[in-house]
C-alpha positions in Angstrom: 167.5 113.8 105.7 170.7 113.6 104.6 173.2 116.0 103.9 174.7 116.1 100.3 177.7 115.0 100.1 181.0 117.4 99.1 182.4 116.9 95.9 185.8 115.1 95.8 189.0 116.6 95.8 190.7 116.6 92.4 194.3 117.3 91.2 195.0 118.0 87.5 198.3 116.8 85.8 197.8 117.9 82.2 199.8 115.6 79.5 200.4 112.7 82.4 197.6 110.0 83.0 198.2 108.1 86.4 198.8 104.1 86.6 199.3 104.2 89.6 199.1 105.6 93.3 199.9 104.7 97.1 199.2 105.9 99.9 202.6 106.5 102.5 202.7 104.0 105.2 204.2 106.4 107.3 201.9 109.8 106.5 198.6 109.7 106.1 198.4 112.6 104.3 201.2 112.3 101.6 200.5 110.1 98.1 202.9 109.3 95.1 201.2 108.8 91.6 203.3 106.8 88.9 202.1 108.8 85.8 203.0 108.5 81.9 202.2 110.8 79.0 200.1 109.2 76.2 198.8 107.1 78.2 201.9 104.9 78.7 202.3 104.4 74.8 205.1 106.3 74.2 206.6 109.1 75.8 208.2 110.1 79.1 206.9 109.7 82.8 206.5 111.6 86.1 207.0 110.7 89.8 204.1 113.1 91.6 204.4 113.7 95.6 201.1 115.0 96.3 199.4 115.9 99.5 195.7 115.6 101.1 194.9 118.2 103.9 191.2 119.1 105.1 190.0 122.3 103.8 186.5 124.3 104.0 183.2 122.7 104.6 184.7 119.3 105.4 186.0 119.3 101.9 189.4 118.1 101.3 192.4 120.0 99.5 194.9 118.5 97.0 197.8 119.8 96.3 201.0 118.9 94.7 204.4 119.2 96.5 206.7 118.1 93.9 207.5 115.9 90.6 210.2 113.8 89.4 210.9 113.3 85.2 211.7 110.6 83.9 212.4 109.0 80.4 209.7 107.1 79.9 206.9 105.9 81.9 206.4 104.7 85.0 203.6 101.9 86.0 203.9 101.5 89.4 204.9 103.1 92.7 205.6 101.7 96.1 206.3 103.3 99.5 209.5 101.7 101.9 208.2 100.4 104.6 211.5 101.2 106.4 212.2 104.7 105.7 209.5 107.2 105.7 211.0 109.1 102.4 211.9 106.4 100.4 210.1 104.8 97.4 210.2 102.7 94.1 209.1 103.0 90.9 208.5 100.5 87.9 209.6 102.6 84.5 208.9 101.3 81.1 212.5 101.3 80.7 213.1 98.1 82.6 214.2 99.5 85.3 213.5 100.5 88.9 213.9 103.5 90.7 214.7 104.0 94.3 214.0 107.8 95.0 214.3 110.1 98.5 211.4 112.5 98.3 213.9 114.9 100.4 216.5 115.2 97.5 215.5 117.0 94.0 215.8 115.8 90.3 217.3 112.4 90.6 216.8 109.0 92.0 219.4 107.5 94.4 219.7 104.4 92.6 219.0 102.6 89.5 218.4 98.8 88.9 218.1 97.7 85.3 217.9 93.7 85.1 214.0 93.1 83.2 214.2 93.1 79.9 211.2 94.4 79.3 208.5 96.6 80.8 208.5 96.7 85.1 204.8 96.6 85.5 204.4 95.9 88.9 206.0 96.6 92.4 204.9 95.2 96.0 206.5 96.5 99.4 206.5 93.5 101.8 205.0 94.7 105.0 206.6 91.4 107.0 209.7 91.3 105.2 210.2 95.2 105.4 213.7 95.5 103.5 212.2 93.1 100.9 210.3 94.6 97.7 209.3 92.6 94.5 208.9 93.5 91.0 207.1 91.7 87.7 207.7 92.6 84.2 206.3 91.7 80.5 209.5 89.6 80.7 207.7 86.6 82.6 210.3 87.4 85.4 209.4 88.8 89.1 212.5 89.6 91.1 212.7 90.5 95.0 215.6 93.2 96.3 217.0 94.4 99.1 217.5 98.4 99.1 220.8 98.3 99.9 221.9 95.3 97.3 223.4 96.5 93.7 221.4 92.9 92.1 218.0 91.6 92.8 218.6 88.6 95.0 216.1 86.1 93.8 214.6 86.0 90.1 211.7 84.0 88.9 210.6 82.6 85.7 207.0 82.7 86.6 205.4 82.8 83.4 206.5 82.5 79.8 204.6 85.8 79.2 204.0 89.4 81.0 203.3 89.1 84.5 201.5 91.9 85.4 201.1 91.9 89.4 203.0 90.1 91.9 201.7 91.0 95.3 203.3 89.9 98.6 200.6 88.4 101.1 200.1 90.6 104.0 199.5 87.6 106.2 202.8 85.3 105.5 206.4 86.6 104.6 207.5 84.0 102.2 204.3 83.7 100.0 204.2 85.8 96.8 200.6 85.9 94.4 201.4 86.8 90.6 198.7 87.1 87.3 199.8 86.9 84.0 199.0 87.2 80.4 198.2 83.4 80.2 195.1 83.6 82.2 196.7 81.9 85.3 197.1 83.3 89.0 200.0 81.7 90.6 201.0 81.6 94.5 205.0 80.9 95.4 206.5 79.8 98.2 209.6 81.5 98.3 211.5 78.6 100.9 211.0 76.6 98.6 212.2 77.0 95.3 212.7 74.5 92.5 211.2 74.3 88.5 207.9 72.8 87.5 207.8 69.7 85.8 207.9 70.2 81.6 204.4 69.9 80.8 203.4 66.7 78.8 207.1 65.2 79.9 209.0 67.6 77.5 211.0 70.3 77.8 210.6 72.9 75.3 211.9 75.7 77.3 215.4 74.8 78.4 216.6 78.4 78.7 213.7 79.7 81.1 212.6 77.3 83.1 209.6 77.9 84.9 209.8 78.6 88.5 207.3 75.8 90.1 204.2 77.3 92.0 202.8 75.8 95.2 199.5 76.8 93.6 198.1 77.7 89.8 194.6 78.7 89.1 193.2 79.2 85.7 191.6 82.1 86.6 190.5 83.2 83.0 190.6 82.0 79.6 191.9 85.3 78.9 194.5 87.7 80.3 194.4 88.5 84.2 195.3 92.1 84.4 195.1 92.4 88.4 194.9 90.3 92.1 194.5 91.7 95.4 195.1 89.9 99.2 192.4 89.6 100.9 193.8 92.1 104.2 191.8 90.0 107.1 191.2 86.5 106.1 194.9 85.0 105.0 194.0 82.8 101.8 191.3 84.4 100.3 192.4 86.7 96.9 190.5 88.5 94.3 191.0 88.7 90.6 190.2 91.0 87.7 190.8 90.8 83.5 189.9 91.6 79.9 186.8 88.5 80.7 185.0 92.0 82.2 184.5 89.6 85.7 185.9 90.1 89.2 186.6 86.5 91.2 187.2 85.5 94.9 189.8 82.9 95.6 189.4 80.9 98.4 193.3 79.0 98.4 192.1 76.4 100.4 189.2 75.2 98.4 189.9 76.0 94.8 187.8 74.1 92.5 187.1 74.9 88.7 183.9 76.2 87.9 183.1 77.3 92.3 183.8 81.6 92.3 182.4 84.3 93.7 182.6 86.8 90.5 181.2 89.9 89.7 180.5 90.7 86.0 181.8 94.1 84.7 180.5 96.2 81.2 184.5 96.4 80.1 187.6 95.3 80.9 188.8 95.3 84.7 192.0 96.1 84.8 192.1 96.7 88.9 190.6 94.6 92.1 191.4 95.8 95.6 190.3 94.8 98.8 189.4 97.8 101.4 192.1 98.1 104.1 189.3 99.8 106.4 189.0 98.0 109.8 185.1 98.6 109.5 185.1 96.1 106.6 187.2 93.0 108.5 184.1 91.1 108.4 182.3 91.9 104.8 185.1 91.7 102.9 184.5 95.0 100.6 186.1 94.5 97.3 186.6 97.6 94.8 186.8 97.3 90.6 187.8 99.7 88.2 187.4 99.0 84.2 187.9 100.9 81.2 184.5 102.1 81.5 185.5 104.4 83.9 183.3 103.0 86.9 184.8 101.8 89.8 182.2 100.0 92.4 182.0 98.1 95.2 180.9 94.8 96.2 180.7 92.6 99.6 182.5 89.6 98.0 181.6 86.2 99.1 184.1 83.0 98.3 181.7 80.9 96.2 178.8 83.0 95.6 177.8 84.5 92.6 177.4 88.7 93.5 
């Protein structure tokens, strides 16, 4: 017989819902949480520091350590991979944030070059001084810490780009999902503009960035993409078409995906980092019906 299982841990921010977390890559206790008030409508933002320690009964404790204000709100948070108290947010100011949990009140530097919304921001963790952000823009931009400017910037899409994830497996290839219902895959060697579709030109000020690969994944908007952490060109996607899919790079064929069909939008797909799961492949959704679940996603297959 089993025993029941302890209730989770929970932590209570009143007047800031979270967008975002992550997890350090250095402690395995300590967690940021990009939060907003409103919901992200309008209104300022918070940076929380929060930490996870065991406590009674094999239940575990949450508490938080510390937060940082800002003017507006933030989307997205993501750890250094190079220095254990550095991280970045992405602010619905259009800028991103670089702060040292080990200093109070303000961050150590600024960048403010989208001109819209950041909505997403990936840590490479080959490329460890590299980190890449995507906006509502249509742009995704990589920087360096120590560099005033971005050092590369994409026109990706001609509307909001609203992931751009670096793949754990090789440094110089970089998955995006858009607005337009496309996932894209970039090879950042090799960078030149796509081809104007139908021979014309119609966008001579923001050319699109070419990609080595583009899959119509929906007819409508994809809100989120994950790496798959063990097998180097398989990805997942989720959107407003309430469906999860499984990309196989390699063999991508319209109308042959693994997808999972959700009761509302899916608005986040992630793959398990757990090394029990190397060989199943655990994927896990969350919607706006407040369920997340998980499935053992197969490439092709129909779960």
């Amino acid at each position: 017989m089993s025993l029941p299982r302890a209730p989770p841990a929970l932590l209570h921010t009143p007047g800031f819902a979270h967008y975002s977390l992550a997890w350090s890559p250095f402690h395995t206790t300590r967690l940021a949480l990009a939060s907003s008030a409103n919901f992200g409508l309008v209104g300022n933002g918070r940076l929380h520091l929060v930490s996870v320690h065991p406590g009674p009964n094999g239940m575990q404790n949450i508490t938080l350590d510390k937060y940082y204000e800002t003017q507006d709100g933030l989307y997205d948070v993501a750890w250094s991979e190079i220095h254990e108290n550095q991280l970045v947010t992405a602010s619905g100011d259009g800028s991103i944030r670089m702060w040292d949990v080990v200093l109070n009140d303000l961050p150590i530097r600024v960048w403010q070059e989208h001109s819209r919304e950041v909505f997403s921001v990936d840590w490479s963790n080959i490329k460890k001084d590299t980190f890449a952000s995507s906006s509502w823009d249509g742009m995704i931009k990589l920087w360096l810490p120590d560099r005033p400017r971005s050092v590369l910037t994409m026109q990706a899409h001609h509307s909001c780009v609203y992931q751009a994830l670096f793949s754990p497996h090789q440094p110089d290839l970089l998955a995006s999902c858009s607005t337009d219902g496309t996932l894209k895959i970039f090879d950042l060697r090799t960078q030149t503009y796509a081809p104007p579709t139908g021979g014309i030109n119609t966008n001579f000020a923001t050319p699109l960035t070419a990609a080595v690969l583009t899959v119509p994944a929906s007819t409508t908007e994809v809100l989120s993409i994950d790496w798959n952490k063990y097998k180097p060109f398989v990805l997942a996607s989720a959107g407003v078409d309430k469906m999860a899919k499984v990309w196989d790079c390699r063999m991508i064929k319209l109308g042959e995906v693994g997808q999972v069909d959700g009761r509302q939008h899916l608005h986040q797909a992630e793959y398990s980092t757990s090394t029990i799961h190397t060989q199943s492949s655990l994927l896990d959704v969350a919607g706006h019906s407040t369920r997340m679940e998980s499935w053992q996603a197969v490439v092709g297959m129909d779960v």
